[in-house]
DRENDO-1510 file (C-alpha; in Angstrom, 1 decimal, always signed):
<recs>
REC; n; res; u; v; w
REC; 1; UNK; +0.0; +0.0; +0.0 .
REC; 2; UNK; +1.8; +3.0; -0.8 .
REC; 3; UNK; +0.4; +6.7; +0.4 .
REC; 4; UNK; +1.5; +10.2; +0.8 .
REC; 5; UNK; +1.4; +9.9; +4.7 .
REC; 6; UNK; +3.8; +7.9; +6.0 .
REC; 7; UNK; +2.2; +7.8; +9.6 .
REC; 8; UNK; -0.8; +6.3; +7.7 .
REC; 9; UNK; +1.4; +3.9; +5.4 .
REC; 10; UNK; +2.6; +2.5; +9.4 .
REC; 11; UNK; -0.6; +2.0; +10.6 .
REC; 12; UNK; -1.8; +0.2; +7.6 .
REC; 13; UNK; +1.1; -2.0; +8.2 .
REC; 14; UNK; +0.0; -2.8; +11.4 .
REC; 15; UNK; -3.0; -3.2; +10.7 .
REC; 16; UNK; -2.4; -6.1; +8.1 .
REC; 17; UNK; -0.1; -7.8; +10.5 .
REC; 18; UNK; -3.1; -7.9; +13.0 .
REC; 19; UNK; -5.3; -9.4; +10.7 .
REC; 20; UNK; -3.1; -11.9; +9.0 .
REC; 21; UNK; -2.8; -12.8; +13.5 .
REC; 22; UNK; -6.5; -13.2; +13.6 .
REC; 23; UNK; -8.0; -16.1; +15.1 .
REC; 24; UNK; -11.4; -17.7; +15.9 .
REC; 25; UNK; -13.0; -17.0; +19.4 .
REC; 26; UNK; -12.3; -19.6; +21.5 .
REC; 27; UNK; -14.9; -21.9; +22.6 .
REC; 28; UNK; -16.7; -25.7; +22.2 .
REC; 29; UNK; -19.4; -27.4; +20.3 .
REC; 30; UNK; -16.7; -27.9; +17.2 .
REC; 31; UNK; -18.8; -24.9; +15.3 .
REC; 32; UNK; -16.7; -22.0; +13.1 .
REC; 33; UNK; -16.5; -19.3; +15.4 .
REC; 34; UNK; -16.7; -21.7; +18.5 .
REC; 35; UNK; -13.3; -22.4; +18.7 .
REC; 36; UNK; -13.1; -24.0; +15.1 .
REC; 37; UNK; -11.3; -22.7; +12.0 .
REC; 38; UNK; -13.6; -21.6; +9.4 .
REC; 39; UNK; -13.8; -23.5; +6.4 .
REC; 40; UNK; -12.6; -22.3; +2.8 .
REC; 41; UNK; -14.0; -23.3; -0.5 .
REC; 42; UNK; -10.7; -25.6; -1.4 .
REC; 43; UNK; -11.4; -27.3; +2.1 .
REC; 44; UNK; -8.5; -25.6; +4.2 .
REC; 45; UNK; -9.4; -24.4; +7.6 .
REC; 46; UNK; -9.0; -20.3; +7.4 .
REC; 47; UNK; -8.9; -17.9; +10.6 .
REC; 48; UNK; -11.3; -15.2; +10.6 .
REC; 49; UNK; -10.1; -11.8; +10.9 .
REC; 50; UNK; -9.9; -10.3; +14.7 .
REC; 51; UNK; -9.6; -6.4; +13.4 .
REC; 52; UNK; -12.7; -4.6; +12.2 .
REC; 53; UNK; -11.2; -2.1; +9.7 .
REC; 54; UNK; -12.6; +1.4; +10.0 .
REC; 55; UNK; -15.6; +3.0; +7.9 .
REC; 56; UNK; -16.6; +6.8; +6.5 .
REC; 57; UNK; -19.7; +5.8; +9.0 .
REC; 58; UNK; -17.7; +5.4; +12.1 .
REC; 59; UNK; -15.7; +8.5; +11.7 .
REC; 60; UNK; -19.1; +10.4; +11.2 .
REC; 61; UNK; -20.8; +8.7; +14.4 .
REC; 62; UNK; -17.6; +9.7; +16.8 .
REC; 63; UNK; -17.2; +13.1; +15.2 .
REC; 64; UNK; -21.1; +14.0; +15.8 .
REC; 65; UNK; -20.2; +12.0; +19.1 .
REC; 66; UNK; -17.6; +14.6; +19.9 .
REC; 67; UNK; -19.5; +17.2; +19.0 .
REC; 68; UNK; -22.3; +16.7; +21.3 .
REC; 69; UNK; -20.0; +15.9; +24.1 .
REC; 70; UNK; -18.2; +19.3; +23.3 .
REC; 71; UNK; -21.5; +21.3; +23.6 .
REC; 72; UNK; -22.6; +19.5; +26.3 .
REC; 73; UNK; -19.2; +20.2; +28.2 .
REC; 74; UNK; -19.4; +23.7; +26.7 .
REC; 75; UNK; -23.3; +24.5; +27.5 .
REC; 76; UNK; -22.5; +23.0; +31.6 .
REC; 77; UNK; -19.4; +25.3; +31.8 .
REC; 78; UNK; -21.6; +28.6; +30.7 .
REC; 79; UNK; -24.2; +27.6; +33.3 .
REC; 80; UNK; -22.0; +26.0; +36.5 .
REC; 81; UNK; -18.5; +28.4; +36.6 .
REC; 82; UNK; -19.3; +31.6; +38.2 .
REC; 83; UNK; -17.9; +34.3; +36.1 .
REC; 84; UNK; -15.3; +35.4; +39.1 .
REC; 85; UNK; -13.7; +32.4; +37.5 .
REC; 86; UNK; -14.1; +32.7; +34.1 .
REC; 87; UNK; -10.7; +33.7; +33.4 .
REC; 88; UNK; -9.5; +31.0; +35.4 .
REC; 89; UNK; -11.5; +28.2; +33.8 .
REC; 90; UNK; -10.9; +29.5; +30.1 .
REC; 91; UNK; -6.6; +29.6; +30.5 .
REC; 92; UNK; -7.1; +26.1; +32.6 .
REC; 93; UNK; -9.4; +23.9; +29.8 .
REC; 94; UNK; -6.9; +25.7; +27.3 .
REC; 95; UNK; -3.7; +24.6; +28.4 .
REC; 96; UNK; -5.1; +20.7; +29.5 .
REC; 97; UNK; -7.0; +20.7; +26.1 .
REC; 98; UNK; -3.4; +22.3; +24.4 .
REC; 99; UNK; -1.4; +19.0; +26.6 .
REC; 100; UNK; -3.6; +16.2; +25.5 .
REC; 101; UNK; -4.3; +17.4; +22.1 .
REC; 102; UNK; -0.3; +17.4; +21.3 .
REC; 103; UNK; -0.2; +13.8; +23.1 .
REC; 104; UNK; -3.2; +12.3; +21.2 .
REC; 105; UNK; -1.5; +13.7; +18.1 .
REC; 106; UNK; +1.9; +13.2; +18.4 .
REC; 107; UNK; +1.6; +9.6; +19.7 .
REC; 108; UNK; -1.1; +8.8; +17.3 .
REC; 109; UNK; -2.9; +7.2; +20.4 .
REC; 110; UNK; -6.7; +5.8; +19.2 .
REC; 111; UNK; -7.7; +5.7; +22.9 .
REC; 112; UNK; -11.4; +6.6; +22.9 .
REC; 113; UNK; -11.3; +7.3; +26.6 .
REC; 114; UNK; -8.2; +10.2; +26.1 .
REC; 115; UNK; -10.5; +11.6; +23.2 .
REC; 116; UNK; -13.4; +11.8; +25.2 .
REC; 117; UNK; -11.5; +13.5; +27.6 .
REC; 118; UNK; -9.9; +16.1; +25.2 .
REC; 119; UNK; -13.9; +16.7; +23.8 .
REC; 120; UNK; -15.0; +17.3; +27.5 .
REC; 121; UNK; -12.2; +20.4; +28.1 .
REC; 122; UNK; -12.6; +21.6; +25.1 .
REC; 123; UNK; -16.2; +22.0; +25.6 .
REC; 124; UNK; -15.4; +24.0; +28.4 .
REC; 125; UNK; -12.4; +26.1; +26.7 .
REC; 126; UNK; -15.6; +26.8; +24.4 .
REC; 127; UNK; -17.9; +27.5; +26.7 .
REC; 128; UNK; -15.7; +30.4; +28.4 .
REC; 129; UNK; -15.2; +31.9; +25.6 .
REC; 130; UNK; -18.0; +32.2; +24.6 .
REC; 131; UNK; -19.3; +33.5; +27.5 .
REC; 132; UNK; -16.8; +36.3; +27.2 .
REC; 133; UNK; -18.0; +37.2; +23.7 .
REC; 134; UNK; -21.0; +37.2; +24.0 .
REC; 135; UNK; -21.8; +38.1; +27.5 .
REC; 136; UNK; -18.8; +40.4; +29.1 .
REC; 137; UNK; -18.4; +41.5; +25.6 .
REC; 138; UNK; -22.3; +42.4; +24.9 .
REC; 139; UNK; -22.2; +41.0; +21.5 .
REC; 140; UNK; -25.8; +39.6; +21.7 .
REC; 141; UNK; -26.2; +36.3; +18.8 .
REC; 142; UNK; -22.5; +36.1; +18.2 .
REC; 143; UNK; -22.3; +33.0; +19.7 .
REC; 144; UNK; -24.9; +31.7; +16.9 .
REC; 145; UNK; -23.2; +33.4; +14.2 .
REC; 146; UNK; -20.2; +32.1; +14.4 .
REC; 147; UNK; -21.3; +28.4; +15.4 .
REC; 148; UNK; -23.3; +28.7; +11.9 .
REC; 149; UNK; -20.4; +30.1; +9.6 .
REC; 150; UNK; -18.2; +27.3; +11.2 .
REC; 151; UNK; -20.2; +24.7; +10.1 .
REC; 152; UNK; -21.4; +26.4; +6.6 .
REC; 153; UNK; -17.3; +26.6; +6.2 .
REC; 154; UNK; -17.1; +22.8; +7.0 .
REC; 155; UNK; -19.6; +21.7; +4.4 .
REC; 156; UNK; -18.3; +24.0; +2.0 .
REC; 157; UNK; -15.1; +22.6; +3.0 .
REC; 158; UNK; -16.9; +18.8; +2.6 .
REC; 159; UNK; -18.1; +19.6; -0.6 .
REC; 160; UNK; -15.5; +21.1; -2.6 .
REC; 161; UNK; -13.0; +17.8; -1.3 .
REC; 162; UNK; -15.9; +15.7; -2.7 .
REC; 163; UNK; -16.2; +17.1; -5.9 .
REC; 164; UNK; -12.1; +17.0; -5.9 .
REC; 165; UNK; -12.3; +20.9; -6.5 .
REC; 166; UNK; -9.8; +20.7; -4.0 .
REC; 167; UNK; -7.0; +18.2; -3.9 .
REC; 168; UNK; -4.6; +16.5; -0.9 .
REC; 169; UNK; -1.3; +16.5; -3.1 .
REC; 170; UNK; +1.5; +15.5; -1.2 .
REC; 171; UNK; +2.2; +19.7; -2.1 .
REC; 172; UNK; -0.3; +20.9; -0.5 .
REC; 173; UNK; -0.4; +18.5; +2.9 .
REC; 174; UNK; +3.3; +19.6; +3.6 .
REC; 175; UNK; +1.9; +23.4; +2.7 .
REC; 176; UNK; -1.0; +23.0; +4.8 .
REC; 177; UNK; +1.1; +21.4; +7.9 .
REC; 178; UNK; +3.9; +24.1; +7.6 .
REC; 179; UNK; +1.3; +27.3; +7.7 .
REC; 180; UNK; -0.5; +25.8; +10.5 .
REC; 181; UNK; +2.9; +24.8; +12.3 .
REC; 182; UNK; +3.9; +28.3; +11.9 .
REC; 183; UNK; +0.6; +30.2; +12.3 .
REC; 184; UNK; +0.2; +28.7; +15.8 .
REC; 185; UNK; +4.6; +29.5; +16.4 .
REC; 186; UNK; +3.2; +33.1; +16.0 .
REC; 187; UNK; +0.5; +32.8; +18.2 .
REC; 188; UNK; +2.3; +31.2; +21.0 .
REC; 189; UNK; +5.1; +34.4; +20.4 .
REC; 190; UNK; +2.3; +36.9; +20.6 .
REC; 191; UNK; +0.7; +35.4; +24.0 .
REC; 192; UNK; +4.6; +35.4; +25.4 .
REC; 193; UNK; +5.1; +39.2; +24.5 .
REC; 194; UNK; +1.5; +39.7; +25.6 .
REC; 195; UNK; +2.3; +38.4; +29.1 .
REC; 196; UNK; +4.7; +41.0; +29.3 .
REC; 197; UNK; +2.7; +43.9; +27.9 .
REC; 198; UNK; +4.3; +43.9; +24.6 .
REC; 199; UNK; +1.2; +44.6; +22.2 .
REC; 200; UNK; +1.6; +43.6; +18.3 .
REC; 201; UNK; -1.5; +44.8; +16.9 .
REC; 202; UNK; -2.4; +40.6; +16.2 .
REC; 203; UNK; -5.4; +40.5; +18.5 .
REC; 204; UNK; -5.9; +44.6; +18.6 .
REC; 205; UNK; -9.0; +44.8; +16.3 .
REC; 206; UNK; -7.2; +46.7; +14.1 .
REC; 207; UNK; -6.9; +45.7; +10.0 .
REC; 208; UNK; -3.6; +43.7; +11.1 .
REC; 209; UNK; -5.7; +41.7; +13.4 .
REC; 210; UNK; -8.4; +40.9; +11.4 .
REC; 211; UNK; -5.9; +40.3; +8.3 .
REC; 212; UNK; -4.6; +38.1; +11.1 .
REC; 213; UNK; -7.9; +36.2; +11.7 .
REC; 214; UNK; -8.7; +35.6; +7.6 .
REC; 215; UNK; -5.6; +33.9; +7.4 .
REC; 216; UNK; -6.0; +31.5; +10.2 .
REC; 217; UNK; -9.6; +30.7; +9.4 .
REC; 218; UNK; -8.4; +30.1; +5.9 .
REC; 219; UNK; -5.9; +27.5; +7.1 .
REC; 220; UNK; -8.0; +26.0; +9.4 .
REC; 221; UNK; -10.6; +25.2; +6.8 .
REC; 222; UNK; -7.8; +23.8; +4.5 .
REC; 223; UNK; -6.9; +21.7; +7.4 .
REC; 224; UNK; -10.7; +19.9; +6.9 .
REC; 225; UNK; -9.2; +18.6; +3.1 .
REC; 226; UNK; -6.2; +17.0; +5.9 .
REC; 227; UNK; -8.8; +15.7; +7.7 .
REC; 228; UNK; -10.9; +13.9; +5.0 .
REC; 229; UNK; -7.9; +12.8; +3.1 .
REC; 230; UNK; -7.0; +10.9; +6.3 .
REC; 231; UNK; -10.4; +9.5; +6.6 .
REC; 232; UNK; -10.4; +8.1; +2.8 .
REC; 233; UNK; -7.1; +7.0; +2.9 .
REC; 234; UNK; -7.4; +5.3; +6.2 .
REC; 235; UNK; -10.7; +3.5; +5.5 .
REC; 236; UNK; -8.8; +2.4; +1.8 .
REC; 237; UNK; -5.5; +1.0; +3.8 .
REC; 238; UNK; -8.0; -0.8; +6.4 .
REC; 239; UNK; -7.1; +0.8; +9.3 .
REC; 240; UNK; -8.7; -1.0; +12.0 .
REC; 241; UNK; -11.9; +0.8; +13.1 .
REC; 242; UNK; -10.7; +2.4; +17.1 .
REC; 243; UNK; -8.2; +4.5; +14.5 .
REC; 244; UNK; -12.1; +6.7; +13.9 .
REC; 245; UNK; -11.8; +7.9; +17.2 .
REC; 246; UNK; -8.0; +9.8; +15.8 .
REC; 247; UNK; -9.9; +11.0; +12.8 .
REC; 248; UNK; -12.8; +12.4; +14.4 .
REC; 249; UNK; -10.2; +13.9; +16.7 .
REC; 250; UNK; -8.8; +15.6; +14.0 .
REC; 251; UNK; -12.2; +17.0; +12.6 .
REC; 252; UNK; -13.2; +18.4; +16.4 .
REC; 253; UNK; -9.6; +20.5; +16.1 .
REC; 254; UNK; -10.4; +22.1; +12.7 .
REC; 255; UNK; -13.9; +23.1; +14.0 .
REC; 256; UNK; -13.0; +24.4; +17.2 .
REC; 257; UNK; -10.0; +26.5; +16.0 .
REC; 258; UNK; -12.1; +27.5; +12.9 .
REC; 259; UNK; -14.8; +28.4; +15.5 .
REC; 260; UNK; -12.9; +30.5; +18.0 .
REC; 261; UNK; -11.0; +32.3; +15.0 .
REC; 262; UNK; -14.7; +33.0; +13.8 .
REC; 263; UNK; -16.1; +34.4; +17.0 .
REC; 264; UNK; -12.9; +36.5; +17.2 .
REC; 265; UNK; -13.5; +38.0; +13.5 .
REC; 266; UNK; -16.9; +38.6; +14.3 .
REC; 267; UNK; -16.1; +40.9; +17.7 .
REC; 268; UNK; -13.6; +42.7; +15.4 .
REC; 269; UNK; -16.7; +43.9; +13.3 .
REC; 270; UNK; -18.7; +44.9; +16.3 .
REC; 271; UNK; -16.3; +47.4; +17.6 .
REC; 272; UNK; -14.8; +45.7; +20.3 .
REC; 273; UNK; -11.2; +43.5; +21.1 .
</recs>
């Protein structure tokens, strides 16, 4: 199997080493899938397969799975923290969401249990900040509008991958994965210098800010084409089906990045930081 990804072409690997492992469950009664072989047309006993390899479905039930758990978490966290802590609970969910996210991505873990995890505090990194929009901030329905673009950008997003308008050439992967690399370098440099009252006009209001803001929500909906790529290719090399839970991680990233990026834009408009 040969593919642009070679994280993917591993896990393929692996994932035909586990099935050509399989084995019947064990059991009695001398019946296929009681402890038996089963039986081939030329009369040779044949292990089933032990490894369910993952589908376009599964990915869609654990990303709208995600989702809900995010808005759930999100919705709870606008309604149970007081806003004295607000600030608190906002920099808290952001830098536990910011640890697991790196260790679910850079250790490719398909651990449904970390994802979950990573869905619930990033429901309530959400939640605060939307709460600050939309109610320290007094942008009434911004909340609404951006939750609508975000997902009007994902279809669009969907749709154009789809009708291969828009291509994952080995090109434009490393493309995409260097802009975002260095698009969140710059942010992590701005919120240093921030800290120390340094102001760079990024997250200002100004036109460098929202130039700032159309250029990350543009890479963040290229990084949906990313996302799908990995689905199709994933579900082509038989990954086994847990590896859904990674790609639906992926998705939830995209949409809450696009989303706060969003939301931010959207103050911009309304006159305030």
């Amino acid at each position: 199997m040969k593919t642009s990804n070679p994280v993917l072409s591993r896990l393929g690997q692996a994932a035909e080493r586990e099935r050509a492992a399989g084995h019947a469950p064990a059991g009695a009664y001398g019946q296929p899938g009681y402890g038996q072989p089963y039986p081939t047309d030329a009369g040779y006993p044949a292990a089933p397969p032990t490894v369910t390899p993952m589908s376009i479905d599964d990915v869609v039930v654990k990303t709208v799975t995600l989702l809900g758990i995010t808005g759930l978490s999100a919705a709870l966290a606008w309604v149970l923290v007081p806003d004295a802590l607000v600030g608190a609970a906002w920099i808290g969910a952001a830098v536990v969401g910011l640890v697991l996210g790196l260790v679910i991505s850079f250790m490719r873990m398909a651990n449904p249990a970390l994802v979950v995890t990573y869905a619930v505090v990033e429901g309530v990194f959400v939640g605060m900040v939307s709460k600050f929009f939309e109610s320290f901030l007094g942008h009434d329905g911004i909340v609404l509008q951006a939750v609508i673009a975000t997902f009007g950008v994902f279809f669009l997003m969907a749709g154009l991958y789809k009708a291969k308008v828009i291509r994952a050439t080995p090109k434009f992967v490393r493309g995409v994965i260097a802009a975002t690399v260095g698009i969140f370098a710059v942010i992590l440099i701005n919120f240093v210098l921030a800290l120390f009252g340094i102001e760079t006009g990024l997250r200002s209001g100004g036109p460098v800010a929202i130039g700032f803001s159309l250029i990350c929500i543009v890479i963040a909906s290229l990084s949906f084409i990313l996302s799908f790529h990995e689905v199709e290719e994933g579900v082509r090399m038989g990954l086994p089906s847990r590896y859904s839970w990674t790609a639906a991680f992926g998705i939830l990233v995209s949409l809450v990045w696009l989303y706060i990026e969003i939301l931010r834009l959207l103050s911009y408009f309304q006159g305030d930081d």
